[in-house]
PQR file with spaces between the fields and no chain letter, atoms N, CA, C, O and H, PARSE charges and radii, in Angstrom:
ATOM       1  N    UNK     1     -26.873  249.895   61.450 -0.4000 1.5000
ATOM       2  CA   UNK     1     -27.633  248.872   60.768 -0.0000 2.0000
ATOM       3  C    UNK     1     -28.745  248.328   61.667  0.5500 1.7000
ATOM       4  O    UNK     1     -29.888  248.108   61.267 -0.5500 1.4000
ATOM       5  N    UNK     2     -28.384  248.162   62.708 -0.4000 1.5000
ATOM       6  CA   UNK     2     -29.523  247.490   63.566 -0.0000 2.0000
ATOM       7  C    UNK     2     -30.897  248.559   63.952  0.5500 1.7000
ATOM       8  O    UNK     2     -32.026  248.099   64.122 -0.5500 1.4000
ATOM       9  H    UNK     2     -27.455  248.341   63.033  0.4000 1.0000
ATOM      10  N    UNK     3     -30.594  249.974   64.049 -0.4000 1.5000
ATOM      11  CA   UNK     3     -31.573  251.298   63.703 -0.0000 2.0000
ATOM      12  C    UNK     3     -32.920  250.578   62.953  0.5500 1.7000
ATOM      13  O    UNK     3     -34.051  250.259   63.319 -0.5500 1.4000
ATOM      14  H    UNK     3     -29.677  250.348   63.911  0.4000 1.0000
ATOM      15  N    UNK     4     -32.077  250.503   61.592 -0.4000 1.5000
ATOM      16  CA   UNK     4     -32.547  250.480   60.532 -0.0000 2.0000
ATOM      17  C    UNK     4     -33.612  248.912   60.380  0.5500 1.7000
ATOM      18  O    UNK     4     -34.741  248.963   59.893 -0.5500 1.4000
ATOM      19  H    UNK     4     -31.158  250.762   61.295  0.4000 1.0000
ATOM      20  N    UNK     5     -33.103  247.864   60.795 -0.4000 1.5000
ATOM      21  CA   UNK     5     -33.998  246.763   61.270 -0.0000 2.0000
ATOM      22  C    UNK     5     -34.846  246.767   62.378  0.5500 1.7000
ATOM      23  O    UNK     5     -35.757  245.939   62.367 -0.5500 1.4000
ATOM      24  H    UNK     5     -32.186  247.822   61.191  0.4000 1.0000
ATOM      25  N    UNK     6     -34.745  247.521   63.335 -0.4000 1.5000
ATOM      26  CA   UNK     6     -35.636  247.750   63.981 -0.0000 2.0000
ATOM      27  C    UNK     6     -36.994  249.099   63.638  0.5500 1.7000
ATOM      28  O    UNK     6     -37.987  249.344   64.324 -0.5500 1.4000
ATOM      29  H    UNK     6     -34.005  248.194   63.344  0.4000 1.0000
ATOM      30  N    UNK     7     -36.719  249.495   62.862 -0.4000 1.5000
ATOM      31  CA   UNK     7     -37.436  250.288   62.035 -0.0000 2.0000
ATOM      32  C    UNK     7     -38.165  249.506   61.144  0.5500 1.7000
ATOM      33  O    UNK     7     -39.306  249.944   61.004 -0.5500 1.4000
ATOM      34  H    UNK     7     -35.913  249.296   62.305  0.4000 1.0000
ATOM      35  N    UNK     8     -37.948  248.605   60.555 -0.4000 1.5000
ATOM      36  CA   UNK     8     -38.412  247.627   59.883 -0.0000 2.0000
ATOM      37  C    UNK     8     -38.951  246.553   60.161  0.5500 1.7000
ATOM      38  O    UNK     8     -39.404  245.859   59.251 -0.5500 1.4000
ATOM      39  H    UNK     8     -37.021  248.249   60.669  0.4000 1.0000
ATOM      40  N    UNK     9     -39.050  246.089   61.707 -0.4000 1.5000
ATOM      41  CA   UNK     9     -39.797  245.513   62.679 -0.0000 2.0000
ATOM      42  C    UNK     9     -40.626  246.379   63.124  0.5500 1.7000
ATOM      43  O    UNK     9     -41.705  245.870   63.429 -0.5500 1.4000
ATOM      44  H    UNK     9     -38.682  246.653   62.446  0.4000 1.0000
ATOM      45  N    UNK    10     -40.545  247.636   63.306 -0.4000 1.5000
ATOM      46  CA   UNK    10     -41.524  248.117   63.795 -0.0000 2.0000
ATOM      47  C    UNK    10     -43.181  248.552   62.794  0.5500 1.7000
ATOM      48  O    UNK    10     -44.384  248.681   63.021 -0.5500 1.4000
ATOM      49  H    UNK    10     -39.669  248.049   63.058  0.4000 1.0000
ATOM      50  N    UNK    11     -42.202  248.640   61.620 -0.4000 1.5000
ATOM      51  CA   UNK    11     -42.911  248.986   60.076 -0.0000 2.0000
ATOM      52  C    UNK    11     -44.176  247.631   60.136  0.5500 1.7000
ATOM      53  O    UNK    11     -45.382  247.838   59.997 -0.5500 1.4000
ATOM      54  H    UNK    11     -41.225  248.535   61.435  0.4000 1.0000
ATOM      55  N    UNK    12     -43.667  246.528   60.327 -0.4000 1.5000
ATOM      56  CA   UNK    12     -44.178  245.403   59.693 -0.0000 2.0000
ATOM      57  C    UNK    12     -45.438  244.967   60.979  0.5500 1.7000
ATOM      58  O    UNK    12     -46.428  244.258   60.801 -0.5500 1.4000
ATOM      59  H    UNK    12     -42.687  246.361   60.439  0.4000 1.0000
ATOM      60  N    UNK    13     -45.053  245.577   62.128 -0.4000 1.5000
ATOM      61  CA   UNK    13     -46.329  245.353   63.426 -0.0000 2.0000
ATOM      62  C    UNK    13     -47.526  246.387   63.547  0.5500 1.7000
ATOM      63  O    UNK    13     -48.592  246.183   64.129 -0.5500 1.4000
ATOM      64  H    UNK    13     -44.249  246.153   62.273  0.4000 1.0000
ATOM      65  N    UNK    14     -46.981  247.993   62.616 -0.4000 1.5000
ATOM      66  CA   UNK    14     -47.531  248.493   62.226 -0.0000 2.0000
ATOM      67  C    UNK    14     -48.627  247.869   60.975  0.5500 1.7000
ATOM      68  O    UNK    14     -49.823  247.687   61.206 -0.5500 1.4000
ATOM      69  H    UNK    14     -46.115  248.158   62.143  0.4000 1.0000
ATOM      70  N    UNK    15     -48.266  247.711   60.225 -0.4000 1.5000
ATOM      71  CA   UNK    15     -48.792  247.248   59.504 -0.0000 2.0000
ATOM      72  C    UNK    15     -49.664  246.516   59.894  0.5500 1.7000
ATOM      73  O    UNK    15     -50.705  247.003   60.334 -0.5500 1.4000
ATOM      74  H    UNK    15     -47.295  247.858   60.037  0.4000 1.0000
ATOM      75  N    UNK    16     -49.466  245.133   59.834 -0.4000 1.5000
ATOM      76  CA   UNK    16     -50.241  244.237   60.857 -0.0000 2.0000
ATOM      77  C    UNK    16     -51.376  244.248   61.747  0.5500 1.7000
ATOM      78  O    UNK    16     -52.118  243.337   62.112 -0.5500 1.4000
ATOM      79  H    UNK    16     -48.620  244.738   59.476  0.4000 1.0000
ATOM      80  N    UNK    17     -51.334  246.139   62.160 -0.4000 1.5000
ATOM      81  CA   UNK    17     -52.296  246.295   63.111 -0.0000 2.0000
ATOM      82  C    UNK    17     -53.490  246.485   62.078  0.5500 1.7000
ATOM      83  O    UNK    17     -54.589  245.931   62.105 -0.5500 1.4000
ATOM      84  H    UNK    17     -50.731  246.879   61.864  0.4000 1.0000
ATOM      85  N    UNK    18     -52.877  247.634   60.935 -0.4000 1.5000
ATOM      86  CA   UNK    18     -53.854  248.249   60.093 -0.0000 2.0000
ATOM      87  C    UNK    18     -54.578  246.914   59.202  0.5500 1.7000
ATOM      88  O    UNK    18     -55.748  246.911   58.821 -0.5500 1.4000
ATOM      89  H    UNK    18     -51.984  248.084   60.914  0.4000 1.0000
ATOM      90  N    UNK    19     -53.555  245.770   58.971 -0.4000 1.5000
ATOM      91  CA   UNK    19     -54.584  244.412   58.204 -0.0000 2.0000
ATOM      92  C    UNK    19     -55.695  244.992   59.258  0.5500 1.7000
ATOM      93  O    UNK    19     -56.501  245.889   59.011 -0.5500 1.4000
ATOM      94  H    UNK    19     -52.604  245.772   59.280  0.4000 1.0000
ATOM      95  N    UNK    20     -55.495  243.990   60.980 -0.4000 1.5000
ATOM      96  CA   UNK    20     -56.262  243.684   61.728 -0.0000 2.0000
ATOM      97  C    UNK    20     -57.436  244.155   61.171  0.5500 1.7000
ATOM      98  O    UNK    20     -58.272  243.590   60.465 -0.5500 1.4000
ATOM      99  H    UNK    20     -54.840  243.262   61.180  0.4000 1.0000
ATOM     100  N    UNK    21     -57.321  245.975   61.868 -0.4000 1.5000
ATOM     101  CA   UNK    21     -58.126  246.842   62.196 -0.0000 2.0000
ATOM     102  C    UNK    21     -59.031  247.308   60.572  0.5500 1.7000
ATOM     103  O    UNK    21     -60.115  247.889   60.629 -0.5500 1.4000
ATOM     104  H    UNK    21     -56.642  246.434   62.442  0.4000 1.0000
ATOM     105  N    UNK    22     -58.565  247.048   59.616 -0.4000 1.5000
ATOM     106  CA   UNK    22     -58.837  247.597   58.718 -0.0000 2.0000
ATOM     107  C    UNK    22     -59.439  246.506   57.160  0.5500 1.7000
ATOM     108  O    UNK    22     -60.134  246.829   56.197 -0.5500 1.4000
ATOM     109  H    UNK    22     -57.684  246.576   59.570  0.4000 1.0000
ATOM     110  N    UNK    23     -58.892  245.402   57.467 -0.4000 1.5000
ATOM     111  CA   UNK    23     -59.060  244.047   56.896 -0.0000 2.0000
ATOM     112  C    UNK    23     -58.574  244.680   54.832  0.5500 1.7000
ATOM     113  O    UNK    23     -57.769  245.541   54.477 -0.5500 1.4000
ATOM     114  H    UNK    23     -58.327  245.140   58.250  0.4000 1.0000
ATOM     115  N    UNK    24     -59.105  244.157   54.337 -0.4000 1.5000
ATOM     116  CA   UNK    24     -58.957  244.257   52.953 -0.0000 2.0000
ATOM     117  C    UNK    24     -59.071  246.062   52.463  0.5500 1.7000
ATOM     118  O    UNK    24     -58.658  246.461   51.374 -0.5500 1.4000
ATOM     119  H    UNK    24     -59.759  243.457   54.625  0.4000 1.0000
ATOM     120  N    UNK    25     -59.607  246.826   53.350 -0.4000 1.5000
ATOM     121  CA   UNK    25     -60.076  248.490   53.106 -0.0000 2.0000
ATOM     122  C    UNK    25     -58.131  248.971   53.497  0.5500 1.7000
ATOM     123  O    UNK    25     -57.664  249.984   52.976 -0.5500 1.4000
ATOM     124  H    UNK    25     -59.942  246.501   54.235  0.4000 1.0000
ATOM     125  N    UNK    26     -57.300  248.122   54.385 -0.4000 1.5000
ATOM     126  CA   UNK    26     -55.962  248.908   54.788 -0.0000 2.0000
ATOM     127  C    UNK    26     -55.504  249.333   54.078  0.5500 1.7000
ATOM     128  O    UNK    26     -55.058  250.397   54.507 -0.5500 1.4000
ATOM     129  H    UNK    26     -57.679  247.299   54.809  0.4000 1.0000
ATOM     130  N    UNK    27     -55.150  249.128   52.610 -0.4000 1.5000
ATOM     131  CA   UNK    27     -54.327  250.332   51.841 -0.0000 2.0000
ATOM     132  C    UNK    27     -54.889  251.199   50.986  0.5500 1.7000
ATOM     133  O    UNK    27     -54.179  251.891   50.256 -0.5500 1.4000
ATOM     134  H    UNK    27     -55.512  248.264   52.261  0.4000 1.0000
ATOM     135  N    UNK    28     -56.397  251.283   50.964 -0.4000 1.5000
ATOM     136  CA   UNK    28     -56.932  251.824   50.542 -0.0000 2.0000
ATOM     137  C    UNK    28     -56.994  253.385   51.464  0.5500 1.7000
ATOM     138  O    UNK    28     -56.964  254.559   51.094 -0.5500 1.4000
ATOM     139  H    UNK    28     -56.974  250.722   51.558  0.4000 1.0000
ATOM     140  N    UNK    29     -57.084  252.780   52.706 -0.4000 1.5000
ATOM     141  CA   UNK    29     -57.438  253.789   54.164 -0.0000 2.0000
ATOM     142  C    UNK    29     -56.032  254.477   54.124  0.5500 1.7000
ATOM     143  O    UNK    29     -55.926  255.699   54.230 -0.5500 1.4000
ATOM     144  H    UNK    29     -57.108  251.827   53.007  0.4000 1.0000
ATOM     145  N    UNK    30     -54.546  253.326   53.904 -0.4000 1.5000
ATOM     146  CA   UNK    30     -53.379  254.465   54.143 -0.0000 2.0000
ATOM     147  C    UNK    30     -52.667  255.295   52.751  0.5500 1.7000
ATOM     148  O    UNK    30     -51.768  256.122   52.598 -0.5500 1.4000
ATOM     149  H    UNK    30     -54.632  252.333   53.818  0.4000 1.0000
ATOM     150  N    UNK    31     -53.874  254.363   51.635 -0.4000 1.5000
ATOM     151  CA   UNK    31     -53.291  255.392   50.372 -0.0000 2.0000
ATOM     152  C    UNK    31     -54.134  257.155   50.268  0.5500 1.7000
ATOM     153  O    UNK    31     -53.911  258.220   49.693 -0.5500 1.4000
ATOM     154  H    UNK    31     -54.604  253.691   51.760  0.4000 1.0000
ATOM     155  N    UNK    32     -55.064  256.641   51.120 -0.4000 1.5000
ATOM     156  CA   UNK    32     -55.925  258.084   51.227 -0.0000 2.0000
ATOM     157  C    UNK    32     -55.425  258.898   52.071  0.5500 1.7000
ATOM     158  O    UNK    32     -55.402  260.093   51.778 -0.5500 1.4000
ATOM     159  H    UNK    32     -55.245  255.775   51.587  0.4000 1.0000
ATOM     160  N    UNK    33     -54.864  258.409   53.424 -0.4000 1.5000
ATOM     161  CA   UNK    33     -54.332  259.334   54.132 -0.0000 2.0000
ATOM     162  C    UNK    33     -53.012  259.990   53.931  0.5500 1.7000
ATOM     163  O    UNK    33     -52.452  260.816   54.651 -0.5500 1.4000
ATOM     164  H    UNK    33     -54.882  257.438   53.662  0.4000 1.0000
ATOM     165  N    UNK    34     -52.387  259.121   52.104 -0.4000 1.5000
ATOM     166  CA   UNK    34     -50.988  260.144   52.204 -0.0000 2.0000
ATOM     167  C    UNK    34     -51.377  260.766   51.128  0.5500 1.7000
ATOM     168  O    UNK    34     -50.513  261.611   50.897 -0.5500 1.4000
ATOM     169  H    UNK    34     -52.842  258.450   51.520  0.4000 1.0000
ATOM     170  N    UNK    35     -52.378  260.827   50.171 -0.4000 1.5000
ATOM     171  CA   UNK    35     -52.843  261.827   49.493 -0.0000 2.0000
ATOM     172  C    UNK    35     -53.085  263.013   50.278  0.5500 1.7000
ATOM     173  O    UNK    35     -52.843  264.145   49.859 -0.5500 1.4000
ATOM     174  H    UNK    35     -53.080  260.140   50.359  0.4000 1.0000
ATOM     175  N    UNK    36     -53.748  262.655   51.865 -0.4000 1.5000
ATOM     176  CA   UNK    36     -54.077  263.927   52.426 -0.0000 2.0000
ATOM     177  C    UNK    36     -52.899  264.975   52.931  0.5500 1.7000
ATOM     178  O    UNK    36     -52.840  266.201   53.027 -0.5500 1.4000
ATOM     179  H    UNK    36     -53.945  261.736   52.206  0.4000 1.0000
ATOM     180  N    UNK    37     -51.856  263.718   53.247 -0.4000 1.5000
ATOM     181  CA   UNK    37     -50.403  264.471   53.554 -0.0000 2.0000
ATOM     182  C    UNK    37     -49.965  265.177   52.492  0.5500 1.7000
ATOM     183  O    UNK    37     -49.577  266.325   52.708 -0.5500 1.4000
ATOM     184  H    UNK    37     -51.905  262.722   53.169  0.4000 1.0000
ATOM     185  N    UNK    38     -49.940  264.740   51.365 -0.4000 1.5000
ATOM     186  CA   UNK    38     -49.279  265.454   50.720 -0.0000 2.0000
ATOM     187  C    UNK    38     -49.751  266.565   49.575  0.5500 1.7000
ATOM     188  O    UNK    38     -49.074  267.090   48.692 -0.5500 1.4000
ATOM     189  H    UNK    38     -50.256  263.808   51.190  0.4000 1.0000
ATOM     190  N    UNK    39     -51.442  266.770   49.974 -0.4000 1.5000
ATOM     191  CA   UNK    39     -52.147  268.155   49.841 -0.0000 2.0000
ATOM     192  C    UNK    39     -51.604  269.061   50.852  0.5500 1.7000
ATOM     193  O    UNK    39     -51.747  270.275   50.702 -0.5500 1.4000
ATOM     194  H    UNK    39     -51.992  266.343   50.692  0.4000 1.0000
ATOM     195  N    UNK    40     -51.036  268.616   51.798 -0.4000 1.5000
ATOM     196  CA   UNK    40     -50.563  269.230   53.318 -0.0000 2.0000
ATOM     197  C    UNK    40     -49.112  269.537   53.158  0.5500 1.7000
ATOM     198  O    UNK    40     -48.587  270.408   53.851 -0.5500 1.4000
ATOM     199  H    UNK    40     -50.920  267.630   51.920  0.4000 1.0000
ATOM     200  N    UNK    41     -48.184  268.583   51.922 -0.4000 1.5000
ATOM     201  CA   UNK    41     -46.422  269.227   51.503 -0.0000 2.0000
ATOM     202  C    UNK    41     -46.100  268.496   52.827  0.5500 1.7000
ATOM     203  O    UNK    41     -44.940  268.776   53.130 -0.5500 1.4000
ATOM     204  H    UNK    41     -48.611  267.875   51.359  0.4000 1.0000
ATOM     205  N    UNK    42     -46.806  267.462   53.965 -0.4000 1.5000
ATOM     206  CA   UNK    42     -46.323  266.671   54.857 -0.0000 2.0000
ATOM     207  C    UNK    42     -45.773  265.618   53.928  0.5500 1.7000
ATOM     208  O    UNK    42     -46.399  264.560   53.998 -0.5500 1.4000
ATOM     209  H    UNK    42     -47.748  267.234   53.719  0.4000 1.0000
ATOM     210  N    UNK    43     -44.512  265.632   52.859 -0.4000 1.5000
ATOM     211  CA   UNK    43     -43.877  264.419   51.981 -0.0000 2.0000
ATOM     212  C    UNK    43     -43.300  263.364   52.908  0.5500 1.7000
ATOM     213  O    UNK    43     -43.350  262.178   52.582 -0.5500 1.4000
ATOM     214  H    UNK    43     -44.004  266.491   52.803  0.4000 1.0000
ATOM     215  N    UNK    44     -42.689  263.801   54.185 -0.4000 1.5000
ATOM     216  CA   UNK    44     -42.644  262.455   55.861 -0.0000 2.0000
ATOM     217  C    UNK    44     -43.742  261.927   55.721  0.5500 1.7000
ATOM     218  O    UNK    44     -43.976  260.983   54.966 -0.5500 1.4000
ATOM     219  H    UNK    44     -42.648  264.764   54.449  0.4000 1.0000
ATOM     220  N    UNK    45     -44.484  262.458   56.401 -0.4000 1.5000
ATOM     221  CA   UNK    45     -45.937  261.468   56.117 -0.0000 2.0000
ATOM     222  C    UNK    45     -46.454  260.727   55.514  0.5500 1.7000
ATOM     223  O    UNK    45     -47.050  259.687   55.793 -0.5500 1.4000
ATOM     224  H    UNK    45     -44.293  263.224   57.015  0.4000 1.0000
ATOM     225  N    UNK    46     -46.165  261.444   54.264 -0.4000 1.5000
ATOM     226  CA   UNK    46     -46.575  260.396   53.038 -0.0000 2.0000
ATOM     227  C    UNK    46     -45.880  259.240   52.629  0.5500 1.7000
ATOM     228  O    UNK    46     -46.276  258.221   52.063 -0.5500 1.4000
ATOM     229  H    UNK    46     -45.681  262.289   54.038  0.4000 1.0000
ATOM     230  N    UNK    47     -44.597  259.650   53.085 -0.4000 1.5000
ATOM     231  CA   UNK    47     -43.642  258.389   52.974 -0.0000 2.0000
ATOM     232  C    UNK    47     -44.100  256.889   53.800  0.5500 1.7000
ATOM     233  O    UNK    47     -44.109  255.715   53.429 -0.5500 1.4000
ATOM     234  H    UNK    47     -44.276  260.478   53.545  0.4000 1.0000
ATOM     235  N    UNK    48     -44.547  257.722   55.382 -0.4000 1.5000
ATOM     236  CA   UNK    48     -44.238  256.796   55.775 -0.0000 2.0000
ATOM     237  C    UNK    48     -45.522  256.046   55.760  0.5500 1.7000
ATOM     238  O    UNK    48     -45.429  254.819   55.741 -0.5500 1.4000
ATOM     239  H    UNK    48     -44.540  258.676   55.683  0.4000 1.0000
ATOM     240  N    UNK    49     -46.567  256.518   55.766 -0.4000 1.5000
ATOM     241  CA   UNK    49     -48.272  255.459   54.988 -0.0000 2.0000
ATOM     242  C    UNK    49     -47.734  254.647   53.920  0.5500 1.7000
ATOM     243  O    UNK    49     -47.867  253.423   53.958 -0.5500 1.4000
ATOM     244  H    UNK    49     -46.643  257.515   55.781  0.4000 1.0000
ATOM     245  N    UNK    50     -47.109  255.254   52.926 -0.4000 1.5000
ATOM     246  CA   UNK    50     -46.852  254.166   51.430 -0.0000 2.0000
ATOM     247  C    UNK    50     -46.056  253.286   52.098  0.5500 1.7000
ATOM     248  O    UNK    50     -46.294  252.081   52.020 -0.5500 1.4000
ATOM     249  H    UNK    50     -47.001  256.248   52.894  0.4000 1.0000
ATOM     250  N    UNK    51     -45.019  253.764   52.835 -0.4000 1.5000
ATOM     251  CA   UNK    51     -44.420  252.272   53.210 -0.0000 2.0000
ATOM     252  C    UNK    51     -44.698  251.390   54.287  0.5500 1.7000
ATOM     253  O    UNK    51     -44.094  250.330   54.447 -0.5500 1.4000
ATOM     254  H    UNK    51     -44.826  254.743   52.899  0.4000 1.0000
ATOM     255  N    UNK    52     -45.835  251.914   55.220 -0.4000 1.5000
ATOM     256  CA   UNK    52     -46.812  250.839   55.465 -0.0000 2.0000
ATOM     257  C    UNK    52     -47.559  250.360   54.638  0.5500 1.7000
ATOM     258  O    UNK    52     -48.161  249.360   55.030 -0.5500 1.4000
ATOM     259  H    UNK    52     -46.327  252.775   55.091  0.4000 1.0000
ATOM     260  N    UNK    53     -47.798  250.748   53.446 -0.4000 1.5000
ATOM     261  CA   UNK    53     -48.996  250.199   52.303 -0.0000 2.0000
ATOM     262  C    UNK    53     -47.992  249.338   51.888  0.5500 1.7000
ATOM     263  O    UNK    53     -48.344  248.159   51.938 -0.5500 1.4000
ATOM     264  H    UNK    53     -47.309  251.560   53.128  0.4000 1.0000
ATOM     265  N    UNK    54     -47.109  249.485   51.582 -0.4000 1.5000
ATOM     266  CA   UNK    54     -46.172  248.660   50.726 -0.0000 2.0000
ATOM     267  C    UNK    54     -45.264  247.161   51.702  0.5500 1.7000
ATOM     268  O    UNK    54     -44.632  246.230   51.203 -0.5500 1.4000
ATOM     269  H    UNK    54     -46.823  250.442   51.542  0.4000 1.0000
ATOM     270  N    UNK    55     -45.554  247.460   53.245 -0.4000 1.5000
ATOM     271  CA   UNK    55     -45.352  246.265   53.885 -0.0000 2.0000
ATOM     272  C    UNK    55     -46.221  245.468   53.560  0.5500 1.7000
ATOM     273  O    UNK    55     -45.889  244.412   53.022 -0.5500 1.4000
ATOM     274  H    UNK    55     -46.068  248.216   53.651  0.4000 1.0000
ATOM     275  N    UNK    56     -47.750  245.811   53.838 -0.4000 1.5000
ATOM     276  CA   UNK    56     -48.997  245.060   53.775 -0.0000 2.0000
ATOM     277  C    UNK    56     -48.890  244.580   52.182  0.5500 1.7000
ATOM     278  O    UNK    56     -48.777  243.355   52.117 -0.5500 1.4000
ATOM     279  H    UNK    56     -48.020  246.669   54.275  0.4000 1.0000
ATOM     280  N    UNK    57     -48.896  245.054   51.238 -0.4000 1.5000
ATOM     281  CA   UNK    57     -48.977  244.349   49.863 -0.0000 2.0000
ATOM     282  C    UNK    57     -47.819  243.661   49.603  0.5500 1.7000
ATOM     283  O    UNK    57     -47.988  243.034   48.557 -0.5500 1.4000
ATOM     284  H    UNK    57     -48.988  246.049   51.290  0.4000 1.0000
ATOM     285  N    UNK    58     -45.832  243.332   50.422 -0.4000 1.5000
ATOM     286  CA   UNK    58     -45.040  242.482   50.555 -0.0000 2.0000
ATOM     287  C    UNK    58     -45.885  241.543   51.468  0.5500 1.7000
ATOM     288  O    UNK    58     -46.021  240.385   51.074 -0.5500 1.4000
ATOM     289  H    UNK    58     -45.695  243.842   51.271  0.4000 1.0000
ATOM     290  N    UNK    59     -46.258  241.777   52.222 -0.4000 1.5000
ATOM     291  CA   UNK    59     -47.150  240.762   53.349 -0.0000 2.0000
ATOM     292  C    UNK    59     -47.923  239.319   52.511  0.5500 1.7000
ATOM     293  O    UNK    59     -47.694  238.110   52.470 -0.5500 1.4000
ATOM     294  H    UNK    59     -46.147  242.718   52.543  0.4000 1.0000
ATOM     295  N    UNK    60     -48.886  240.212   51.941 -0.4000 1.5000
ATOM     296  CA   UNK    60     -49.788  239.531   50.809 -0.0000 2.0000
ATOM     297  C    UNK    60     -49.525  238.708   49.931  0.5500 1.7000
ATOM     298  O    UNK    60     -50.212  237.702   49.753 -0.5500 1.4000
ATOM     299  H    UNK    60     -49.072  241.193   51.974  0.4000 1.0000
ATOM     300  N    UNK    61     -48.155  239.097   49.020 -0.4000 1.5000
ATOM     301  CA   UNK    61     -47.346  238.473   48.325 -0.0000 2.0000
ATOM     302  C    UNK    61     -46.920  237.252   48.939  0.5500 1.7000
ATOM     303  O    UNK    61     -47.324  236.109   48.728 -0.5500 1.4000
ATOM     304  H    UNK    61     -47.597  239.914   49.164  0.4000 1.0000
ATOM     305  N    UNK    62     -45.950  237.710   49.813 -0.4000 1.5000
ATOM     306  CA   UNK    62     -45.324  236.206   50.571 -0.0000 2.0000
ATOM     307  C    UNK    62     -46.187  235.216   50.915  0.5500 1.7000
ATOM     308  O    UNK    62     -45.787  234.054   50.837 -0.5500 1.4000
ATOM     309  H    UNK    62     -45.622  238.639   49.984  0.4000 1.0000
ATOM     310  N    UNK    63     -47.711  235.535   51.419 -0.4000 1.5000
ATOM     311  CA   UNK    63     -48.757  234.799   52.060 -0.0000 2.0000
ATOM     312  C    UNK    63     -49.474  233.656   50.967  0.5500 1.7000
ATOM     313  O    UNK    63     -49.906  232.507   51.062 -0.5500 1.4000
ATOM     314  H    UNK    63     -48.035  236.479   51.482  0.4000 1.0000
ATOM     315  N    UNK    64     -49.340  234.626   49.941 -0.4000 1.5000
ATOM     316  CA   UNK    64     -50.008  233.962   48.538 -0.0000 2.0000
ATOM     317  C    UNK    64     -49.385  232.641   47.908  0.5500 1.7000
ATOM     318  O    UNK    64     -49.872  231.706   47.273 -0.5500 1.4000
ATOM     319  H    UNK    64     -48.989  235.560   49.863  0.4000 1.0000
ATOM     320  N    UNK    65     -47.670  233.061   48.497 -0.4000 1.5000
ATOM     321  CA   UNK    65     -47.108  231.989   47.532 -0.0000 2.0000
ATOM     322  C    UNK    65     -47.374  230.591   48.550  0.5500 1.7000
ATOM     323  O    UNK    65     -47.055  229.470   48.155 -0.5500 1.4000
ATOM     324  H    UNK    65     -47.275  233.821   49.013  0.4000 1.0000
């Protein structure tokens, strides 16, 4: 269990970087790059962009309320 939360800390600093670096364009930038994975059958890859896309848009949510 603790694997698995630290995977999920690491998910969420990831993320975080791509807001920084990337501002309002970040899931646009990591929804493109798992389209590219998965023209490539890299389905790891792609996983793991959406679920940085999908930290950043939980991020957003929580921030909003």
């Amino acid at each position: 269990m603790r694997e698995i939360r630290e995977i999920h800390d690491l998910t969420g600093r990831v993320a975080a970087h791509y807001m920084e670096k990337y501002g309002a364009k970040a899931c646009d930038i990591l929804e493109e790059a798992a389209r590219q994975c998965e023209e490539k059958w890299d389905l790891t890859g792609r996983n793991r962009l959406l679920r940085l896309r999908d930290e950043i848009l939980i991020s957003e949510m929580q921030n909003a309320d």
